[in-house]
C-alpha positions in Angstrom: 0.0 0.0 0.0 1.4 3.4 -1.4 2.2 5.4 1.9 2.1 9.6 1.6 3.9 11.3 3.4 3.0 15.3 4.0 4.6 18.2 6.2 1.4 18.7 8.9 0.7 20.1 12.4 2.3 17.1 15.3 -1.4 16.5 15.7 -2.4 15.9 12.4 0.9 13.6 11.9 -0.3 11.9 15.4 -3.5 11.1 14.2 -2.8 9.4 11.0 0.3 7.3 12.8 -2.3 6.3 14.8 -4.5 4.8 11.7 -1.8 3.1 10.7 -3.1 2.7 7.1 -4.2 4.6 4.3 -4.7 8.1 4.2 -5.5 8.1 0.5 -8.9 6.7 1.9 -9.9 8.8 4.6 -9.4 11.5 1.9 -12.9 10.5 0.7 -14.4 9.0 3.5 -16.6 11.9 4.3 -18.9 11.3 1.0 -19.2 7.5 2.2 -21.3 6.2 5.2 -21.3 2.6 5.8 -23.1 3.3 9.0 -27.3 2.0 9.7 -29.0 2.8 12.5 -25.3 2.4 14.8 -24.4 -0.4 12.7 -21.5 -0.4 10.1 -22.0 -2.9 7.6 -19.6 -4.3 4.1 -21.1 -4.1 0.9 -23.5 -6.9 0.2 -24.7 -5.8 -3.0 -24.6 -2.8 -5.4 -27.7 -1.2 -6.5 -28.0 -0.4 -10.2 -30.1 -0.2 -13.5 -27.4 -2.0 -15.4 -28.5 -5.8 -14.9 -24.6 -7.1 -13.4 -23.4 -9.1 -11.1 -19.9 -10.3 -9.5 -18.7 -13.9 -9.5 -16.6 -14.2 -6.5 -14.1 -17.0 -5.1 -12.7 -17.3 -1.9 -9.0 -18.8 -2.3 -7.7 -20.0 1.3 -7.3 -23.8 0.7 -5.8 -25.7 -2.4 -5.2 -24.6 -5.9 -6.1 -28.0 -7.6 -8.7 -26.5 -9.8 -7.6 -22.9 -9.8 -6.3 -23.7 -13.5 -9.1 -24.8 -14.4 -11.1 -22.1 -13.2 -9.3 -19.7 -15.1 -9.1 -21.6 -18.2 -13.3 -21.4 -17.6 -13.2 -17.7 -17.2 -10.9 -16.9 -20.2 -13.0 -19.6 -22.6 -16.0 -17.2 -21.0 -14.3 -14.3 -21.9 -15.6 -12.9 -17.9 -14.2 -11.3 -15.4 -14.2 -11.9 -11.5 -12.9 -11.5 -7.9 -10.9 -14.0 -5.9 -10.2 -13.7 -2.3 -7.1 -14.5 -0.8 -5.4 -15.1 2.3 -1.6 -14.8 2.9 -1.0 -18.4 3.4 -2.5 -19.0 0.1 -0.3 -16.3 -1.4 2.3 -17.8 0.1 1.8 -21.1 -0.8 0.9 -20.6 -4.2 2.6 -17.7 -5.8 2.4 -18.6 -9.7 -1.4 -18.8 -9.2 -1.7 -14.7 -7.6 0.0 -14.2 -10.5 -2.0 -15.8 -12.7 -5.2 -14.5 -11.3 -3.6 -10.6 -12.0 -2.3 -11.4 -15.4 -5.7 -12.7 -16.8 -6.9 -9.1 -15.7 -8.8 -10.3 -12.6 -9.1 -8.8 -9.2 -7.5 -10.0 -6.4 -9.3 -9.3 -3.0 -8.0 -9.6 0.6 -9.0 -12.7 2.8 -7.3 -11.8 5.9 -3.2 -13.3 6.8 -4.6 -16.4 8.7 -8.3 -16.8 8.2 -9.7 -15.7 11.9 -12.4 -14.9 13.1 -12.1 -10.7 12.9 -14.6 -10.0 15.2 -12.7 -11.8 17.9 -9.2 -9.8 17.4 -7.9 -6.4 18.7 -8.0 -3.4 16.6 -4.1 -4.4 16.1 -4.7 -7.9 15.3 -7.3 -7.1 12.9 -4.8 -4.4 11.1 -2.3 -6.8 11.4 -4.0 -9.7 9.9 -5.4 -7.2 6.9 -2.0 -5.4 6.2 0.3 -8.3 6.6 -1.2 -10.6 3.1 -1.4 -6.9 1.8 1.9 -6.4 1.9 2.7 -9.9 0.8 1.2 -9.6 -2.1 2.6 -6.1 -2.6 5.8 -7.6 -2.7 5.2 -10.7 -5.1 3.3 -8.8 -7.5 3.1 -4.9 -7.2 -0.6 -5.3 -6.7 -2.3 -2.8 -4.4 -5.3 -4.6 -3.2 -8.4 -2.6 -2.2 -11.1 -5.0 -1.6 -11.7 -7.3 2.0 -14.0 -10.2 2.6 -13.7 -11.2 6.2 -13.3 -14.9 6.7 -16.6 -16.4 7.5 -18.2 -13.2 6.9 -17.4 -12.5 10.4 -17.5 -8.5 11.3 -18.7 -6.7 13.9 -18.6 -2.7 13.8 -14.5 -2.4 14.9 -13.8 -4.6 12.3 -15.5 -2.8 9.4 -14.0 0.6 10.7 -10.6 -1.0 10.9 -10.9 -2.1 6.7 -11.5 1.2 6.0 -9.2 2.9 7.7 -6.6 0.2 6.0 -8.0 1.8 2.9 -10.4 -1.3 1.9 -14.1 -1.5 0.8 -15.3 -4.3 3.3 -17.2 -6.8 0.5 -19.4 -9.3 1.4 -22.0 -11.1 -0.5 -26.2 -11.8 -1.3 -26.3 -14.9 -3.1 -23.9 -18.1 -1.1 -23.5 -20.7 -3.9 -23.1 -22.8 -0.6 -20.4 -25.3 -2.7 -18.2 -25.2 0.2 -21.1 -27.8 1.3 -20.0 -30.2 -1.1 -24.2 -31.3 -2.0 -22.9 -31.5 -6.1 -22.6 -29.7 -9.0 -26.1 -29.6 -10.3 -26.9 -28.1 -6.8 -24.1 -25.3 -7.2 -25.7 -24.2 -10.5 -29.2 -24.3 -8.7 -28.3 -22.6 -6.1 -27.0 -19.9 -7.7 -29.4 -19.4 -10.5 -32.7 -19.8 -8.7 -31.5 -17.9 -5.7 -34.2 -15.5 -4.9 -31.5 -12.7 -3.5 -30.0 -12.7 -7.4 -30.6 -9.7 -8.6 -29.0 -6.8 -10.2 -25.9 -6.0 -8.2 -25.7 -9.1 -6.9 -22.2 -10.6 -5.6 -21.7 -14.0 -5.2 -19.6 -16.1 -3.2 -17.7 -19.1 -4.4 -14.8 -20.8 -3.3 -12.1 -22.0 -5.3 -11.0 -25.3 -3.6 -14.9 -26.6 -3.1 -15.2 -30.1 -4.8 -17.8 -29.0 -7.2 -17.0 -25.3 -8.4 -15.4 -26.1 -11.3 -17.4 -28.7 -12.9 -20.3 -26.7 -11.8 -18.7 -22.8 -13.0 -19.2 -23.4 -17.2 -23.3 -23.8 -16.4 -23.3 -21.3 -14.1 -21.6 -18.9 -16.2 -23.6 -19.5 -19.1 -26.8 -19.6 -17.2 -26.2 -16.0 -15.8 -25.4 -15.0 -19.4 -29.3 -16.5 -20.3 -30.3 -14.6 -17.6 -29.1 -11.3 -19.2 -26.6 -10.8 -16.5 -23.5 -9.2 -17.8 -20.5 -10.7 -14.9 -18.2 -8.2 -14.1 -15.4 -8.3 -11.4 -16.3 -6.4 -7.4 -14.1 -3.6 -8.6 -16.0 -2.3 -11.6 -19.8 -2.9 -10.1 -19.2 -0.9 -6.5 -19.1 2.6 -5.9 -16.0 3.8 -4.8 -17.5 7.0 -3.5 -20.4 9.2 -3.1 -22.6 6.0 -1.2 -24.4 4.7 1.4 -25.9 1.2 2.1 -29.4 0.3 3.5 -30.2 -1.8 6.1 -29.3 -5.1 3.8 -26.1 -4.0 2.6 -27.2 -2.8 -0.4 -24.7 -0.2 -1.8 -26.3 3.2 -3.1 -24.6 6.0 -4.8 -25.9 9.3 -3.3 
């Protein structure tokens, strides 16, 4: 993450220390409120009139059919999120690169796949910053985008991501394949799922047993249904929003 650095009153230096993260963000952070009625929620869908949606995988455990998936999504010619966390960077540093070279985004997952809600303010920076940098380093990449593990968050947590300088993204439609039921019932799941809707994101993972014999139909299914698949980073606002009491991003 691309630190600034600024001559400013001790204060001013004191306060952004203190943040830790990225002041690039909190230059904005006044046109965005992720805050309803107390509580401060990630983004769980996007709305708009343009019928999109994001195909998202969480990456924390195996690679065996990360190939495979992208060979799917190039055939597709598609776009989409993955989700890492640093041990999977670390333990499988040809495929972040892959991911990035085929022109997808590449999303944070936390260092070590804890519970967020359960860890200091520190931790939580710690745990968010430390795959950052990781991948920084391999790659050049400056990721922007944070799914907690579990979808665990509680208000710190979702204060802490932004002040890192991350949208906190989580998701309306759960493929649940990390259930292992089969592929038919990952393609059902996903295209008869009431939430799906325009701006929907949803949540794959790229190590469940039936993802990638299921992704193909699925693909092509959303397609039928008009939806045009786009990765996280091109369907969210990155200003000027709110959400509603679902998580549905707005632009104000």
């Amino acid at each position: 993450m691309r630190r600034r650095f600024f001559k400013v009153s001790l204060g001013t230096f004191l306060a952004v220390m203190l943040l830790g993260c990225s002041f690039k963000y909190l230059s904005g952070y006044v046109t965005v409120s992720s805050n309803v009625s107390g509580r401060e929620l990630p983004i769980y869908s996007v709305e708009t009139n343009e019928k999109k949606a994001a195909l998202t995988f969480d990456a924390a455990w195996g690679n065996e059919d990360t190939q495979k998936i992208l060979d799917i999504l190039e055939k597709e010619k598609i776009h989409v999120t993955f989700f890492a966390t640093g041990g999977w960077v670390e333990q499988y540093p040809d495929d972040v690169k892959a991911i990035l070279a085929a022109g997808h985004d590449l999303g944070n997952h936390s260092e070590s796949h804890k519970n967020m809600s359960q860890l200091s303010k520190e931790e939580q920076k710690k745990e968010i910053m430390t795959v950052h940098n990781k991948v920084k380093e391999l790659t050049g990449y400056e990721m922007k985008l944070f799914r907690p593990p579990y979808g665990d968050y509680d208000n710190t947590v979702i204060k802490t991501v932004q002040e890192c300088g991350y949208y906190p993204i989580q998701w309306d439609v759960d493929s649940l394949d990390w259930k292992d039921y089969g592929r038919q019932s990952v393609i059902d799941t996903i295209l008869g799922n009431k939430a799906l809707q325009n701006g929907s994101i949803i949540l794959c993972h790229n190590g469940a047993k039936y993802t990638a014999e299921a992704l193909e139909e699925v693909i092509k299914g959303l397609k039928k249904q008009g939806f045009e698949i786009v990765p996280v980073s091109e369907l969210i606002y990155k200003d000027g929003y709110h959400l509603d009491a679902s998580g549905r991003q707005i632009k104000n």
